[in-house]
ChimeraX commands (.cxc) that place a marker at each C-alpha (Angstrom):
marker #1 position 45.93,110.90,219.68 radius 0.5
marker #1 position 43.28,108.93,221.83 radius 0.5
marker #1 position 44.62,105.87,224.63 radius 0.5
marker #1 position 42.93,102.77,223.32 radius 0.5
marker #1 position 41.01,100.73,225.78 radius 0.5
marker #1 position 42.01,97.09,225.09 radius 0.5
marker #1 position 39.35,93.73,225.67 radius 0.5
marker #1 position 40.42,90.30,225.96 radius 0.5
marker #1 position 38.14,87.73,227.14 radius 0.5
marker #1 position 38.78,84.01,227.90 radius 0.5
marker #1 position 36.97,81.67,229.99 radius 0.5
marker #1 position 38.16,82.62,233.10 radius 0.5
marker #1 position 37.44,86.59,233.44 radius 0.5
marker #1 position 37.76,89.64,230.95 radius 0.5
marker #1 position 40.85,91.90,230.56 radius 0.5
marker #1 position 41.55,95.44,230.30 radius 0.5
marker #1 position 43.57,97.89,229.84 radius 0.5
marker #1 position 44.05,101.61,228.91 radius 0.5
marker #1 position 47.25,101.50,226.66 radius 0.5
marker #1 position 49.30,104.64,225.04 radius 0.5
marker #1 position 50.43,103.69,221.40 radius 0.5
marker #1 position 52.51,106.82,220.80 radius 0.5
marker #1 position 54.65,106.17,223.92 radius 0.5
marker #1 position 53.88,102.16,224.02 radius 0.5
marker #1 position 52.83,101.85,227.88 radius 0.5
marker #1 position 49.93,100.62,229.56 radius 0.5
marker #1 position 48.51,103.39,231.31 radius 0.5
marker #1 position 45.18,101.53,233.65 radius 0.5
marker #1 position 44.99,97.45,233.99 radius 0.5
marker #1 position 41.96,95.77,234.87 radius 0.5
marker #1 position 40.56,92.37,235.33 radius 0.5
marker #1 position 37.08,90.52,236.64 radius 0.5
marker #1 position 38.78,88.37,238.75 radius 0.5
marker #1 position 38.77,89.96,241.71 radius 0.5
marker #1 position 35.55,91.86,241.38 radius 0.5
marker #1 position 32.02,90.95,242.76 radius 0.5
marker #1 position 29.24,89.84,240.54 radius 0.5
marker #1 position 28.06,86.50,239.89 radius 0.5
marker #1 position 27.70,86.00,236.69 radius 0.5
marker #1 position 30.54,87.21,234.07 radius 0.5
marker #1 position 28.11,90.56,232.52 radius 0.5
marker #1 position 27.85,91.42,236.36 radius 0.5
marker #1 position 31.83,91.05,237.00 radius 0.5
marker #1 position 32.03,92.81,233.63 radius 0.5
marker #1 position 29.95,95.95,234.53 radius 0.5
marker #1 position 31.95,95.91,237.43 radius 0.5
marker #1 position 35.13,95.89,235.53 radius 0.5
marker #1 position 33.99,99.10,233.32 radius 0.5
marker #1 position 33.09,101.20,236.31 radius 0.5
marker #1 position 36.33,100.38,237.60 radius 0.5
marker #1 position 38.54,101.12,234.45 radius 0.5
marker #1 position 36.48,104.32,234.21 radius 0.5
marker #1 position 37.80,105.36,237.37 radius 0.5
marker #1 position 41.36,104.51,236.92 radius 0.5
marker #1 position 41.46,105.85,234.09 radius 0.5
marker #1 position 39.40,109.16,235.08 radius 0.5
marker #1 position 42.41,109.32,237.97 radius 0.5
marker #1 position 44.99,108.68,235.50 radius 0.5
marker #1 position 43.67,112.21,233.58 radius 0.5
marker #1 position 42.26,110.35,230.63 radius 0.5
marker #1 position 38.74,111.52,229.53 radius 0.5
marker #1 position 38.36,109.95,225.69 radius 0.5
marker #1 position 39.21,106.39,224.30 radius 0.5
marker #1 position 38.93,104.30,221.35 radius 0.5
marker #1 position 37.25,101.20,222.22 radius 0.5
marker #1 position 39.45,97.99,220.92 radius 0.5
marker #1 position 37.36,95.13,221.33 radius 0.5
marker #1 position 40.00,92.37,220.17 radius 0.5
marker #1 position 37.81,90.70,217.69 radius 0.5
marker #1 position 35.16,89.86,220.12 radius 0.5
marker #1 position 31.39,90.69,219.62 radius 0.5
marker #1 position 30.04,93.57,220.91 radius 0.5
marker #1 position 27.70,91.83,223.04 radius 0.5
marker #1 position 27.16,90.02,226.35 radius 0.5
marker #1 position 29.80,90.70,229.26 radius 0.5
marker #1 position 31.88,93.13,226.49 radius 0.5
marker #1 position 29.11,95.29,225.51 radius 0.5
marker #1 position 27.81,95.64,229.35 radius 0.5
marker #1 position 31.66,96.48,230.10 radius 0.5
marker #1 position 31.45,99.31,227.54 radius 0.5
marker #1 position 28.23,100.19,228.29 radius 0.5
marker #1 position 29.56,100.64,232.08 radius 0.5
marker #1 position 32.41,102.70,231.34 radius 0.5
marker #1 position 30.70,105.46,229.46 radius 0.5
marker #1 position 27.70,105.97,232.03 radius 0.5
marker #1 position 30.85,106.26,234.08 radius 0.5
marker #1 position 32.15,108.97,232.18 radius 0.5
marker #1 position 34.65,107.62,229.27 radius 0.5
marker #1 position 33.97,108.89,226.40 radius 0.5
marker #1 position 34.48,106.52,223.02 radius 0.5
marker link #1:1,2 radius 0.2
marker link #1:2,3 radius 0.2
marker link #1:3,4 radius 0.2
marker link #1:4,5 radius 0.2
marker link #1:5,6 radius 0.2
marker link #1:6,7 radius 0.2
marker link #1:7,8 radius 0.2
marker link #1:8,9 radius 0.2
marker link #1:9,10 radius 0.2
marker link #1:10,11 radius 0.2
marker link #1:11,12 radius 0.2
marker link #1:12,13 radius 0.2
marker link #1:13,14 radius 0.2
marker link #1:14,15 radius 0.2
marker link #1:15,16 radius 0.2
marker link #1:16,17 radius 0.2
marker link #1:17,18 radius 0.2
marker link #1:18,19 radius 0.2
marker link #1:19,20 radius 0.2
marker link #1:20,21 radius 0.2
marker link #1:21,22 radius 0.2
marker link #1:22,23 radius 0.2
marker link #1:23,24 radius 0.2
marker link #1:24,25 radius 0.2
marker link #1:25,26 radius 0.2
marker link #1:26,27 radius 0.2
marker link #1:27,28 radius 0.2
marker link #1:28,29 radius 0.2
marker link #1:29,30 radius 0.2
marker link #1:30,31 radius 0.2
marker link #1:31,32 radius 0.2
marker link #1:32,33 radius 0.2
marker link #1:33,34 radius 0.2
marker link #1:34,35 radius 0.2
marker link #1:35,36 radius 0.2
marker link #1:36,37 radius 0.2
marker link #1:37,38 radius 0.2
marker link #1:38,39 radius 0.2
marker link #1:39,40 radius 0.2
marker link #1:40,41 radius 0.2
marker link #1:41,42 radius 0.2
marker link #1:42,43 radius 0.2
marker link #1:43,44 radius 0.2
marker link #1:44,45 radius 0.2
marker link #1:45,46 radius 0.2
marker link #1:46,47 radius 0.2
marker link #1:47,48 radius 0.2
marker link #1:48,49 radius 0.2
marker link #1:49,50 radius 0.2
marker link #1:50,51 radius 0.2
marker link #1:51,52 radius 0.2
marker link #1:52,53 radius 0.2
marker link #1:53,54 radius 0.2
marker link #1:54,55 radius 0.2
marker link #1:55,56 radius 0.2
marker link #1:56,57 radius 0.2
marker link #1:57,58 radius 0.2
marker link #1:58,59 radius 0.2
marker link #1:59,60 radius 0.2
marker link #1:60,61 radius 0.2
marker link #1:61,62 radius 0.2
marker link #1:62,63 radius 0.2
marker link #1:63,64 radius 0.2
marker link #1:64,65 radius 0.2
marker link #1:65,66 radius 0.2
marker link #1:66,67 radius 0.2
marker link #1:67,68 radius 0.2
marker link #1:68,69 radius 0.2
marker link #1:69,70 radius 0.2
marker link #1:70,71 radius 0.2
marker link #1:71,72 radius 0.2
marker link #1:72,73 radius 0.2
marker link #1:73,74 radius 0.2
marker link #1:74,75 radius 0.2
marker link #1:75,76 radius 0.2
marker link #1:76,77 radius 0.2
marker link #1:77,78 radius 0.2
marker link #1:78,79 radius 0.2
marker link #1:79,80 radius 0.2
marker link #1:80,81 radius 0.2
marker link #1:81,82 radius 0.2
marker link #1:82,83 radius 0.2
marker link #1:83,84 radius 0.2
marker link #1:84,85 radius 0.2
marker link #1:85,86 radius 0.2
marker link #1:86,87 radius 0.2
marker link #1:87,88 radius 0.2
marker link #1:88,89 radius 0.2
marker link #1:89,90 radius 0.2
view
């Protein structure tokens, strides 16, 4: 019913993407390594605004957040956070 918003972190940057699971494509792609900030919850605020937009121009309005099996906290919670004072709604 709802695009899921995918998270994957490593030690290099953070990873998202706005996927479809009825029809199985990836709708909005996003990463923090070309985005400014210094420190990785900067890049990742960035990277929420950003996937907000896309996705915003893509005509999605509501998600399901799926945070991979990392803790909501840090760089993925300020990515959330970013998104919906964007205008996503989760």
């Amino acid at each position: 019913e709802k695009p899921r918003l995918a998270v994957f972190k490593s030690n290099q940057g953070i990873y998202a993407q706005v996927i479809d699971d009825s029809a199985g494509k990836t709708l909005v792609a996003g990463d923090t390594r070309k985005l400014s900030g210094k420190t990785m919850t900067e890049k990742a605020t960035s990277l929420g605004k950003d996937i907000a937009e896309k996705a915003k121009k893509a005509g999605v309005e509501t998600i399901v957040f799926d945070r991979g099996g990392f803790r909501y906290q840090g760089a993925i919670a300020a990515m959330a956070d970013a998104a919906r004072e964007s205008g996503l709604k989760f």
